[in-house]
C-alpha positions in Angstrom: 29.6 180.1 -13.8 30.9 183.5 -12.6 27.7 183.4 -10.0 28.5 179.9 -8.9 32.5 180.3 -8.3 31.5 183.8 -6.2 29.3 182.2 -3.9 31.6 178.7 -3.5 34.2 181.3 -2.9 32.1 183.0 0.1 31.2 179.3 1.3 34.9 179.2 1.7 35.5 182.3 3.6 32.6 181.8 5.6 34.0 178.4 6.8 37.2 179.7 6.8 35.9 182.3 9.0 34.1 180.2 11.6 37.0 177.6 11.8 39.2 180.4 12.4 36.9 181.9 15.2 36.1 178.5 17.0 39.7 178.1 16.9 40.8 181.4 18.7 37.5 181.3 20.7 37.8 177.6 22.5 41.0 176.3 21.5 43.3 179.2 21.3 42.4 180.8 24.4 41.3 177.5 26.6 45.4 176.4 25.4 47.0 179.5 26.7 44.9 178.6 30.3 46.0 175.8 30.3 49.7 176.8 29.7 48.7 179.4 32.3 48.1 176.4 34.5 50.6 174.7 34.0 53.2 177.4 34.6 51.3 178.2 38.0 52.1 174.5 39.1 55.7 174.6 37.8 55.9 177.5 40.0 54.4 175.5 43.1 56.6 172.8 42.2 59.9 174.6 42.8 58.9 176.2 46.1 57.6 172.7 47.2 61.4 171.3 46.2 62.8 174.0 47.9 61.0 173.2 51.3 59.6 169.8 51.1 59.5 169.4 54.4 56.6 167.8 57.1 56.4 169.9 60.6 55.9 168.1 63.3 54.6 169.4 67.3 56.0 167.1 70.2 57.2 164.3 68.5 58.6 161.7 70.2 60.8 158.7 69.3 61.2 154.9 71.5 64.0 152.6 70.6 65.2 149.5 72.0 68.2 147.2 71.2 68.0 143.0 72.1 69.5 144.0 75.1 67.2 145.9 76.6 68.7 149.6 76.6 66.1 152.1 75.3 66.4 155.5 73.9 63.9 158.5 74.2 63.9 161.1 72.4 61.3 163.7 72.5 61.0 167.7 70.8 58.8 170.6 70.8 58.9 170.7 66.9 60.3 168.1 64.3 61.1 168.6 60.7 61.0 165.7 58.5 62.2 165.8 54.7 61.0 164.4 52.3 63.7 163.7 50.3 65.3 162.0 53.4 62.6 160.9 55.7 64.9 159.2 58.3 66.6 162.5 59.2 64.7 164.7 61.7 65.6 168.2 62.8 64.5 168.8 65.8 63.8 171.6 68.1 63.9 171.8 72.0 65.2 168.2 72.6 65.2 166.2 75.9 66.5 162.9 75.5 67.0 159.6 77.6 69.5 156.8 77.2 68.2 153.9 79.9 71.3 151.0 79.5 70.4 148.0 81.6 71.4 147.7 84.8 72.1 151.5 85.3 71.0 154.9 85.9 69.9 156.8 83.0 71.3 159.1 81.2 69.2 162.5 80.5 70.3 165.2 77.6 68.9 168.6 76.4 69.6 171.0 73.9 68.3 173.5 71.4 68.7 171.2 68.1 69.0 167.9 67.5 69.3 165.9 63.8 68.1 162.9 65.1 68.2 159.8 62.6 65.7 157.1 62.8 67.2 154.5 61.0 70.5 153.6 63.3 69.5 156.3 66.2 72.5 158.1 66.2 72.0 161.8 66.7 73.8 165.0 66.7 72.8 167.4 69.8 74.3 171.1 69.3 73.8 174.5 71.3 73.6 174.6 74.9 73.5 170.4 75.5 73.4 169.7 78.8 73.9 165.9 79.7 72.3 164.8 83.5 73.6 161.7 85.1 73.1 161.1 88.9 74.9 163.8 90.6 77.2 164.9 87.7 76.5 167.7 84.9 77.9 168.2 81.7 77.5 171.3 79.7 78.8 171.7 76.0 78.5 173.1 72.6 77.2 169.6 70.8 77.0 166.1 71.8 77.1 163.2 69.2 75.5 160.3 69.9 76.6 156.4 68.1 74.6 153.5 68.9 76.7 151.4 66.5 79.5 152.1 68.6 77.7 153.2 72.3 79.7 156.0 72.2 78.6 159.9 73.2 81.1 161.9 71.9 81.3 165.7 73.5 83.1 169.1 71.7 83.7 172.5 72.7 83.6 174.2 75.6 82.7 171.3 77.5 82.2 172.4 81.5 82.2 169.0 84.0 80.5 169.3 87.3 80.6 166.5 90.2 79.7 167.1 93.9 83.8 167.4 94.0 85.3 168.4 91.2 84.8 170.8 88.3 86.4 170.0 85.0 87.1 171.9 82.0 88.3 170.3 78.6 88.1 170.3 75.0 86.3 166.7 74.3 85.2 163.9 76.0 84.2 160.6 74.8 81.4 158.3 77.4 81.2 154.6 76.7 77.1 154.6 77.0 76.9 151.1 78.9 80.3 151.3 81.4 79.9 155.4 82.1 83.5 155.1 81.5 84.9 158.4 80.1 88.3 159.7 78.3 88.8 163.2 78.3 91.2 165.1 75.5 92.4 169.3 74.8 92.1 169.3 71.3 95.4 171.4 71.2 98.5 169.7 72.3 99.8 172.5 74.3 96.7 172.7 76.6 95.6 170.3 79.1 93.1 169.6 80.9 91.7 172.1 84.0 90.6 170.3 87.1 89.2 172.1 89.9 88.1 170.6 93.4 86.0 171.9 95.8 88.7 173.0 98.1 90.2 175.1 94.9 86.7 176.9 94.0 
């Protein structure tokens, strides 16, 4: 019996043994890949939240009301993210308002957050605004389609064939061109110069 209980004991070692080795040999070390893996991927993960973003070259925006005025707007380099795909930062803007029955309207700047779900958009740093024979520089230009209002801030410089105007804010109506012009401080007013005052 002694002979028989020594060798059942080394039948259980040995299997003992090889359990233990397949274990560390294909399951042990293919489980700390795969955590291996799957750490790699939580790593991607966080830089993709960080910047989940889609870069896109000279994109370019049409969009129309039911009465006929259309909006362009067109840059060198649009961001789109994910998280919110209907806001667009965009780089080297131009951008054209054509209302019916008048001239259009033609805007650059630097940036833009342009968004595509009601149009409006916020121009900022060095916005220029083209219409006809007049020229509007300022720091930013907001755009409302709701409200066909463009609503310009800071150092906003006016220039006509015979005036020049300096002021604080100025809010267009989009369809009527008609403008109101505001110094944000009460104290200040507004600086009108005419070509015979140049």
């Amino acid at each position: 019996m002694n002979k028989k209980l020594i060798i059942q004991l080394i039948l259980i070692i040995i299997i003992i043994s090889i359990f233990f080795v397949t274990f560390f040999l294909y399951f042990y070390e293919n489980n700390s890949n795969y955590k291996k893996i799957i750490q790699t991927k939580s790593k991607d993960d966080i830089l993709m939240n960080k910047d989940q973003s889609n870069l896109i070259k000279n994109l370019v925006y049409n969009a129309s009301d039911n009465n006929g005025n259309r909006y362009i707007i067109k840059s060198r380099l649009g961001e789109i993210r994910l998280k919110n795909p209907d806001t667009i930062f965009m780089t080297d803007v131009i951008a054209d308002v054509y209302a019916v029955d008048s001239e259009p309207i033609n805007i650059t700047s630097k940036y833009a957050i342009y968004n595509s779900s009601n149009f409006e958009t916020n121009f900022y740093e060095d916005v220029l605004i083209l219409y006809l024979e007049n020229e509007v520089m300022a720091k930013k230009m907001d755009l409302d389609f709701e409200k066909n209002i463009g609503t310009l801030t800071e150092n906003i410089i006016y220039t006509s064939p015979d005036m020049k105007l300096l002021a604080d804010k100025v809010e267009i109506d989009l369809i009527t061109k008609d403008s109101k012009i505001f110094m944000i401080e009460k104290n200040k007013t507004v600086k009108i110069f005419g070509n015979n005052n140049q």
